[in-house]
C-alpha positions, 0 to 999 in steps of 0.5 A: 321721511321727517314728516313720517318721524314727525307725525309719530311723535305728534301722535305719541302720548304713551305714558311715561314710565316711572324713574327712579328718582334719585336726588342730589346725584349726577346720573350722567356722571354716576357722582354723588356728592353728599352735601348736595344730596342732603341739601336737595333732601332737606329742600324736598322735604321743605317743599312737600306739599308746597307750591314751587315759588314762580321767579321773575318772568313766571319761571318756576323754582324747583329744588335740583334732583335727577329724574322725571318726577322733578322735571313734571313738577316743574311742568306742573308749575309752569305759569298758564300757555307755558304748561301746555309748551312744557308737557309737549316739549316733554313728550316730544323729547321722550318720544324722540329719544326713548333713553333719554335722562332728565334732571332739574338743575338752576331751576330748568329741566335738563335733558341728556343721554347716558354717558355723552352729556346733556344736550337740551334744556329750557326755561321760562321766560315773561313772554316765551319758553326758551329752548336751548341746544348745547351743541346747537351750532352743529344742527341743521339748521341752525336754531336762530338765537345765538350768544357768548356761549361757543356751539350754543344755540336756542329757539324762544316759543311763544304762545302761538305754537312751535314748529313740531316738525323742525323741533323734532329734527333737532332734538334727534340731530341733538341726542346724537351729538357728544353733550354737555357735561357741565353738571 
């Protein structure tokens, strides 16, 4: 049955519906805070029509703000191979789970469900995307990479591919896991 719900995400390419964007507020916890709203407002205005700054290793450098049109422009301004890995991963998440909320926060895009948490996000890195499961140590299997952080797991991509399959296992194992509330 996985390779079923694989390949129906392999061959989703519906368009993604418009959300509001809703800068310097935290969707997932329904706070606003208004000096973060007004120092996302004046970092968005500073940038319009700017091209996002790459930092060390190629990652892009996106004001925080709730929605997906800050989540594209982070795609969008992702270095070479790692654009392609960004939409995918993107398209990969919506499909998986259709409800899915999305936010740019410490320059990377985060992924959670209403109410329970974030439970993805990745990063840019010189050579790979990282990809990193808040409540990773709970998949089955296991993502490999492991650090100092409890129940944190990551996968690294590099340009050769990703396993679509196993990604998609995760990210549905993920989405049904109470998240992280960091933010």
């Amino acid at each position: 049955m996985e390779a079923i719900l694989a390949k129906d995400v392999k061959n989703c390419y519906r368009p993604i519906q418009p959300r509001e964007v809703r800068i310097g507020v935290n969707t997932i916890a329904g706070k606003t805070s208004k000096k973060s709203t007004k120092v996302a407002k004046k970092a968005v205005t500073k940038r319009a029509g700017a091209k996002p700054v790459l930092l060390s290793g190629g990652n892009p450098q996106i004001a925080k703000a709730d929605g997906d049109a800050p989540v594209q422009a982070y795609i969008a301004a992702m270095p070479g191979w790692k654009r392609d890995v960004g939409r995918r991963l993107d398209s990969i998440i919506v499909c998986s789970v259709p409800t899915v909320r999305k936010a740019v926060r410490w320059n990377s895009p985060f992924y959670g469900i209403e109410g329970q948490g974030w439970f993805l996000s990745y990063h840019v890195f010189t050579r790979y995307v990282k990809v990193t499961f808040f409540q990773g140590a709970s998949l089955r299997p296991v993502p490999p990479g492991a650090g100092k952080v409890e129940g944190v797991r990551w996968i690294n991509i590099f340009e050769d591919g990703l396993d679509e399959e196993q990604l998609v296992t995760w990210i549905r194992q993920a989405a049904a896991l109470p998240g992280w509330r960091g933010f």
